[in-house]
C-alpha positions, 0 to 999 in steps of 0.5 A: 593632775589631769582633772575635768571639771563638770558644770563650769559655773560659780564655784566650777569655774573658780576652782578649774581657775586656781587649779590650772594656775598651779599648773594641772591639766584641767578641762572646763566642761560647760554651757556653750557661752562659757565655753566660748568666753573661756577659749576666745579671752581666758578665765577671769578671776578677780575679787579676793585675787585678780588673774587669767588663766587659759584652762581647756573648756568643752560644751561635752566631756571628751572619751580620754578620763582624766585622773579627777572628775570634778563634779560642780553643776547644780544638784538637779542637773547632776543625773543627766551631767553623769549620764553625759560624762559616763564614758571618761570616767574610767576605771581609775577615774574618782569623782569628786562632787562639791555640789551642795545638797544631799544625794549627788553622791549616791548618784555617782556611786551608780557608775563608779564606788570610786566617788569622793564626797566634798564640800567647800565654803568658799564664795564665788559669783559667775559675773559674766561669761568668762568671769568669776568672782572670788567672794569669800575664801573659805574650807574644802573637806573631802573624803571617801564617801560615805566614810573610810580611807583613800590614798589618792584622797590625800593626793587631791587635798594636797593639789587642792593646797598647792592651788591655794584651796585650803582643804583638809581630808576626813574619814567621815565625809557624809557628816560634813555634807550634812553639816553644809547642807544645814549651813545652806538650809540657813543662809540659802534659805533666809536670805533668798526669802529675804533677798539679803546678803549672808552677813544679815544673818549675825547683823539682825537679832531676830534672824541669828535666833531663828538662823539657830532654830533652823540649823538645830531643826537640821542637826536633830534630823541628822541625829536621827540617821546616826549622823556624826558630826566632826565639826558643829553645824553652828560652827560651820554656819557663823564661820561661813557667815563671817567669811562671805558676808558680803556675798548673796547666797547662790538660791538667791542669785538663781532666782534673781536671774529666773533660773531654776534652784537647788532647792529641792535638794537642801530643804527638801532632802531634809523634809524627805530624811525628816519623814522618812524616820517619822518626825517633822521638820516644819522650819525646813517645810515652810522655806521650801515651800516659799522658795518653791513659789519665788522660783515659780513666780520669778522663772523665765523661760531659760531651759537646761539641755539634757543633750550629751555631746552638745549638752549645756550644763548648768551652775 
């Protein structure tokens, strides 16, 4: 399958990495460091499973569309990485956001209704340009977003399994990004205020029980919008925890390296949702706010180039 991969940080790289072992045309589009790593030495993965593949990798996304469009940056870069990369999504281009927070999709639906919702539980690090590592192994789910049937969804799933990413395809896509962000609002936000790895979550008493309250808070929001879940946000969360516990959250790893989080779009959708059908979500409010001003306190000067042709993509 011929798939470009926007935004070739953490996750972007591993997946562009396991998919170009399989054998499928990928192109990495990314921040000009990265690029250049990947075409002078290859993509490194090492961790779970140690290997280097040899995946095309551009700083801008080439006119020819590819069969899949992967979009992997972060969620507040994910306007302008679209605008950039409108003129290879074609008419029979998908594009599949695996980015966490909420709303990335709703973007996407702008420029094409061919949009695939996904998530994936897997953990990864960006150690060095170049080289990824492969913290946690865990679950893809895609789907049609927001809900429905898709031929050419079961296709994706089965070159995602063939990669050796464990997928499995839904009808109800949007329940299962609602499902991960209430996972991220738990393990982002505890253990980026608390500068701890995921595994701390089952570890301590006192923060498996507000890690519930949180995720609760969450579901009651979700409830509200008519939310369906396939699977219990609980669930989901304990299993995560359990699959990357010794990985550090990716909130924690932006703020540790002064960049810019997604935060807005996990905690602060919730609180956004939360409101916009009049109840409150205090828990969400309180790690927004003391992640906001962590971000602030620790932020250097790194800056995102909003160009298109030459544009740097953050992950």
């Amino acid at each position: 399958m011929k798939i470009y991969v926007l935004g070739a940080g953490s996750i972007g790289s591993l997946l562009g990495a396991l998919l170009t072992r399989a054998g499928n045309d990928v192109l990495l589009i990314g921040r000009e460091e990265q690029v250049r790593a990947i075409n002078e030495g290859g993509l490194k993965v090492v961790g779970l499973e140690e290997f280097t593949v040899r995946p095309r990798a551009s700083v801008y996304a080439p006119e020819e569309p590819p069969e899949l469009l992967i979009l992997a940056t972060k969620s507040y870069s994910t306007k302008s990485a679209l605008n950039c990369a409108r003129r290879c999504i074609g008419p029979e281009t998908w594009v599949l956001s695996i980015q966490n927070g909420l709303g990335n999709e709703e973007m996407a639906l702008k420029i094409t209704p061919n949009v695939i919702g996904g998530i994936t539980t897997n953990g990864a690090m960006l150690e060095e340009w170049g080289k990824v590592r492969w913290t946690g192994k865990g679950l893809t789910v895609i789907g049609r977003y927001p809900t429905g049937k898709e031929p050419f969804v079961d296709e994706v799933a089965r070159v995602f399994n063939d990669a050796g990413i464990e997928t499995r395809v839904t009808d109800n896509s949007i329940g299962w990004k609602w499902a991960k962000v209430i996972v991220n609002s738990v393990i982002n936000g505890l253990g980026t205020v608390l500068e701890v790895k995921n595994g701390a979550l089952r570890e301590v008493p006192e923060l498996e029980s507000i890690s519930v309250e949180i995720a609760r808070e969450g579901c009651t929001v979700a409830q509200q919008l008519g939310i369906e879940f396939e699977i219990h946000p609980l669930e989901l969360l304990w299993d995560t925890v359990e699959k990357t516990r010794e990985n550090y959250n990716s909130t924690l790893q932006d703020i540790l390296r002064g960049r810019k989080t997604e935060v807005d779009y996990i905690h602060g959708k919730i609180v956004e949702y939360a409101h916009s059908v009049g109840i409150d979500a205090p828990r969400n409010e309180l790690l927004w706010a003391l992640i906001k001003a962590k971000e602030n306190l620790n932020r250097g000067s790194t800056k995102f180039n909003g160009g298109c042709k030459n544009a740097t993509l953050w992950r």
